[in-house]
Each structure stands twice: as C-alpha cells, then as structure tokens.
C-alpha positions in Angstrom: -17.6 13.0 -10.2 -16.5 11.2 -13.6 -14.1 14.2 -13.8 -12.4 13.5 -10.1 -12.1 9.7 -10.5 -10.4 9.8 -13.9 -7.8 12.8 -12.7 -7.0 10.9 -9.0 -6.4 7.5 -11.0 -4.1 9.1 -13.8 -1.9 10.3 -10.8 -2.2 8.2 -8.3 -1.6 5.1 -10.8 1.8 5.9 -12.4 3.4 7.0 -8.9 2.0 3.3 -7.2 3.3 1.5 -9.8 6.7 3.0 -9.6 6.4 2.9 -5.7 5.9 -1.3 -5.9 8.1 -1.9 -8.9 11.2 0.1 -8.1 11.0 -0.3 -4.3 12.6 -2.9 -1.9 9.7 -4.3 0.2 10.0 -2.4 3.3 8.5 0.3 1.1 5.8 -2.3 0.3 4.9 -2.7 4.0 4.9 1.0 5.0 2.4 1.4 2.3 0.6 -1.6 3.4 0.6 -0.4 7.2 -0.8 3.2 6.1 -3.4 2.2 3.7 -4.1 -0.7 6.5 -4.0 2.1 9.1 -6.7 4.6 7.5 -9.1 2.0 6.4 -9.4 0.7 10.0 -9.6 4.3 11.0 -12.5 5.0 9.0 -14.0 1.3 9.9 -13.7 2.1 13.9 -15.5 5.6 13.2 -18.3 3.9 11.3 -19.0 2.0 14.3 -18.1 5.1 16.8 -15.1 2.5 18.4 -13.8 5.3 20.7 -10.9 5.2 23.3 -8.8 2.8 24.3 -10.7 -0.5 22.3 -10.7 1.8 19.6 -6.5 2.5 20.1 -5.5 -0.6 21.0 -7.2 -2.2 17.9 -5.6 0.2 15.7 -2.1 -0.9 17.0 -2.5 -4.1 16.9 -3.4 -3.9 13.1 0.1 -2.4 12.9 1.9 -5.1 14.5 -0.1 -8.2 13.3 0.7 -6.7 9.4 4.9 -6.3 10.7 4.5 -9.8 11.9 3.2 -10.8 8.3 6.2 -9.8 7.0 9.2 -9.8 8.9 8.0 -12.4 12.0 6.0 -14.9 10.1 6.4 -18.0 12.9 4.8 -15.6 15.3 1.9 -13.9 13.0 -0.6 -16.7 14.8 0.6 -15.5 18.5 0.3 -11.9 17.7 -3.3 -12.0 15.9 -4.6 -14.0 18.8 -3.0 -12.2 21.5 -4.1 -9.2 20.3 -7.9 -10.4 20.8 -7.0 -11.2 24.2 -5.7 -8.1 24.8 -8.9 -6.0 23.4 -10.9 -8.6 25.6 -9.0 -7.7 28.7 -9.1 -3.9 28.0 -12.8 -4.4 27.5 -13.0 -6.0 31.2 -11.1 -3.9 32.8 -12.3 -0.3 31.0 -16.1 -0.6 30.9 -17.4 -1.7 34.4 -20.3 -3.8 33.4 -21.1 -7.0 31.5 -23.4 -5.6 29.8 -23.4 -5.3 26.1 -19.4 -6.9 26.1 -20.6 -8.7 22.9 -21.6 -5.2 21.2 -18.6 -3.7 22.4 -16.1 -6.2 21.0 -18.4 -7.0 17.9 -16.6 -4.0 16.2 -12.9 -3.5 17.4 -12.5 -7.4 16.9 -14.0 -7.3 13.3 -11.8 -4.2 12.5 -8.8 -6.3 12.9 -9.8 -9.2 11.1 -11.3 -7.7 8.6 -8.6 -5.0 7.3 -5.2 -5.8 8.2 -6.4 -9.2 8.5 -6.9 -9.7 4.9 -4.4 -6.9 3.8 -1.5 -9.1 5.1 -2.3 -11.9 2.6 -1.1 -8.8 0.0 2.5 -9.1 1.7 2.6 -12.9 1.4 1.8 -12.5 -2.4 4.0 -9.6 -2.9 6.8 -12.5 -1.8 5.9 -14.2 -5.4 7.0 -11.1 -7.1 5.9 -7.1 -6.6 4.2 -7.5 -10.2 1.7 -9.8 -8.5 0.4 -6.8 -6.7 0.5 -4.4 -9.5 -1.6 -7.8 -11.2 -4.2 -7.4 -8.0 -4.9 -4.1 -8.0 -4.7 -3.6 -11.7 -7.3 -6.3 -12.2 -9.5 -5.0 -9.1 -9.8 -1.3 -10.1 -10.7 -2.2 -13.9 -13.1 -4.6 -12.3 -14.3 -1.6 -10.2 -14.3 0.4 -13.0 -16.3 -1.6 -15.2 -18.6 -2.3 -13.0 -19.4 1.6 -12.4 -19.3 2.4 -16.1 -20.9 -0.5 -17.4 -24.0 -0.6 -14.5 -24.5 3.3 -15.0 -25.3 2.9 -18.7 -27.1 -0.8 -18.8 -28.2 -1.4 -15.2 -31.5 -2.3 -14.7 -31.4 -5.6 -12.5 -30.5 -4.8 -9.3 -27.9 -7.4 -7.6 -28.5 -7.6 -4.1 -30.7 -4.1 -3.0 -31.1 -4.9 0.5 -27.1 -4.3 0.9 -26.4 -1.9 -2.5 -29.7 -0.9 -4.2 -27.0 0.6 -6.9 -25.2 -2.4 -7.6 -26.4 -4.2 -10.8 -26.4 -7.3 -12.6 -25.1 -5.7 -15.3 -22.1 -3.9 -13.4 -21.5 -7.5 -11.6 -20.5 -8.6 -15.5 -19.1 -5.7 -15.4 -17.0 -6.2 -12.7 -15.9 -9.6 -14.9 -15.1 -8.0 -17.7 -13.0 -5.7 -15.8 -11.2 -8.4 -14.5 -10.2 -10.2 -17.7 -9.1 -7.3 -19.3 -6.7 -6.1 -16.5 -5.3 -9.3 -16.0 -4.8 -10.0 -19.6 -2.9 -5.9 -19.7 -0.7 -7.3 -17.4 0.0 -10.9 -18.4 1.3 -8.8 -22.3 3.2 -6.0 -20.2 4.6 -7.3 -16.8 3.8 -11.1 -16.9 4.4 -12.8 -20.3 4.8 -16.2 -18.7 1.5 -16.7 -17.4 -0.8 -18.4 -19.9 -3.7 -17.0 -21.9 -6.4 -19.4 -20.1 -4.8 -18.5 -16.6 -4.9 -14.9 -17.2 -8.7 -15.2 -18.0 -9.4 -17.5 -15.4 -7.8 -15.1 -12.7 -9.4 -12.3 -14.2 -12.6 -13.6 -14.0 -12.2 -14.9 -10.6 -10.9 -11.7 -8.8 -13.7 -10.0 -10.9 -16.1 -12.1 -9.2 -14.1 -11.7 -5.6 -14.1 -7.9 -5.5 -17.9 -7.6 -6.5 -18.0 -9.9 -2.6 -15.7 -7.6 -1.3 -17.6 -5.0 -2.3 -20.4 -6.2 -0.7 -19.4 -6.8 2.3 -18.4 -3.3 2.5 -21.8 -2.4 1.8 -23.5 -4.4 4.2 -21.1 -2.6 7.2 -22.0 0.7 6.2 -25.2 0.1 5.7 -25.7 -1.6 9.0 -23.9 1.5 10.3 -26.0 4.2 8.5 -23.0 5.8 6.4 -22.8 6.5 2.9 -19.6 6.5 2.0 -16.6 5.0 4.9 -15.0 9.2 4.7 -14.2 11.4 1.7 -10.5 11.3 2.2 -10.3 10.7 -1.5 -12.2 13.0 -3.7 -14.3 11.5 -6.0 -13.9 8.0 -4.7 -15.0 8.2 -1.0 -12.6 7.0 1.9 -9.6 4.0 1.8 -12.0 1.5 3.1 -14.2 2.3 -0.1 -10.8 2.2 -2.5 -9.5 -1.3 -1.3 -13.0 -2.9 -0.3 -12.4 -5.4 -3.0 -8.5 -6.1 -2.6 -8.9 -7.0 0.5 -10.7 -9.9 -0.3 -9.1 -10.6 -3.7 -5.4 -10.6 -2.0 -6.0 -13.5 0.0 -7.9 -15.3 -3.0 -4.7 -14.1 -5.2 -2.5 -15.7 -2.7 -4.0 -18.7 -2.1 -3.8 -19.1 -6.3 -0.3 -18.1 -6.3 0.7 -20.5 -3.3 -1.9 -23.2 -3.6 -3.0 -23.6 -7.3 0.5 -22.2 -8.4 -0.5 -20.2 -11.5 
C-alpha cells in the first residue's frame, strides 16, 4: 500500500505540474471536467443514482463547470436550471410522489457537492495556474501527513462515528502538512507571498481538507462503501483523491479574491 501511493505520486505529480504550468487554461478545464466527471461518477454509484437522474446530473456537472469558466454571467442560471431540470425528470420519470425527497436527495447533492465546489478551482486558477499547483501541493502533503503521522502516533480518535481511523494526531498532521507544502511553494513558485501568509494558508487548508475529508467519510459511510472505487491503486477512487480540494478550492479562492493574500 505504502509502496503504490509513493510510485502513483512520483508519476502522477511531475506530469500535473507540467500539465497546469505549461498549458493554456482550456487544458485546465478539460482536466477539471474529467476529474469533476469521475468523482461524480463514483458519488452517483455510491448512492445507486441510475438512469436518467443519474445522466442528466452527470451532464449538468459538465456544463455548470464550462459555465465557470467561459460563461461566468450565466453560471447562476445554469446551476439552478439544472435543479429544475432533475426535478422535472424526477416528475415525469418515476410515477409516484413517493419517496421524491430520497430520490433527489442524491443526484442534487452530486452536483453541488463535486463540480459545485470544483469550479471555485477555475476561478482561482484565474489568479495564476501556480495557485493550483499551491492547492493541491498543500492538500496532498496535508493528506500525507496526516496518514503518516496518524499511523505511527494515533491514539485519539477524531471523530469515530464518521472515520474510526482518523486521529487527533493525523488532524495535526494534516496541519503540518499544510505549512510545509505552502511554504515549498511560496521558496519555488511564489516568492512574493509572505512568510506569515504562507503559514497562515498552510495551516488553514490543512484544517479545510481534514473537513473535506470528513465529509467524504460521512457519505460513504452513510452509503456502506469503503472506499468511493479503486480507480487509483493504492489511493482508492477520484472522489477519495480530491475529497479535500474540493473544499479547500473554494476556501483558497475566497482568500485569493476576498482577503487578497
């Protein structure tokens, strides 16, 4: 398992970080809509979405994340039209009022949840594409640090009723993480951000993809699933790779655009 995680990352690294860096943005959103595409995927089959909820869901994840980014005055229409139109193919498909709730529950969640969130990762890439090589760098050491860290000092579990393997220690961990990769990129990509802001970004994406995390936890959890697929070996499915970016883009956005770091 160690083995597996540490070969993926030392290819699958190197090849993203030429992919952002050297790419125009188009690049950036095919990505985005791909990795956007599979996590919902996996999301939908966690919660058996089947059919046409389960279709029309997946499409409009595709066209709310082109809207992000190339139809920005319409991204409000286009997210809330496409709940009206899973709401109308739920009328018109199942026969019955019974259990509409249940049946939207999932295919509306899928689209707010994943390409939802992912799309704040194309309004930050608009700062710069070393932004998201910032985000993910600081996400995965968080990630990492967490695992290492709450395998070999864990003892205090963090929240067992969602992750009985999560740990205090891997939550400080997952801080750690997230101060050290911020502060490899402020010294390689990002000189002009500041010491203290390095830190304090660090530290709060840390804290943001231990959430994330969660969250992920708690939805497969509630839907009796170990990991969301084993599309990547060693690591489990997208949805388990990007669990914490998706919510530490938005957070990194809202930083970048709000607090201006």
């Amino acid at each position: 398992m160690h083995f597996k995680r540490l070969a993926v990352a030392a290819i699958v690294i190197p090849l993203l970080y030429l992919y952002i860096m050297r790419l125009p943005a188009v690049y950036f959103f095919c990505l985005m809509a791909v990795v956007s595409f599979m996590a919902q995927w996996e999301f939908y089959s966690m919660y058996r979405v089947s059919g046409l909820l389960k279709y029309s869901g997946l499409l409009s994840g595709i066209v709310i994340l082109y809207s992000s980014f190339y139809a920005k005055h319409l991204l409000m229409t286009v997210l809330f039209g496409s709940v009206m139109i899973v709401m109308i193919i739920r009328l018109l498909v199942i026969r019955t009022p019974l259990y509409a709730l249940h049946n939207l529950a999932a295919p509306l969640t899928g689209i707010l949840y994943v390409p939802g969130l992912v799309l704040f990762q194309g309004q930050a890439r608009t700062f710069g594409p070393e932004w998201i090589i910032f985000l993910y760098t600081t996400v995965w050491a968080s990630d990492s640090l967490a695992y290492y860290i709450g395998k070999g000092f864990g003892k205090s579990r963090l929240y067992k009723e969602v992750s009985p393997n999560k740990t205090v220690a891997g939550a400080f961990g997952s801080l750690l993480g997230g101060m050290i990769g911020a502060l490899i990129i402020k010294v390689s990509i990002i000189p002009a951000l500041s010491l203290m802001q390095a830190l304090s970004t660090g530290i709060i994406i840390g804290a943001v993809a231990v959430i994330g995390d969660l969250i992920e936890s708690m939805f497969k959890r509630d839907a009796g699933v170990k990991d969301s697929s084993i599309i990547i070996p060693g690591h489990g499915g997208m949805l388990d790779k990007i669990d914490g970016s998706l919510f530490a883009g938005p957070v990194l956005y809202w930083l970048l655009a709000i607090i201006k770091i």
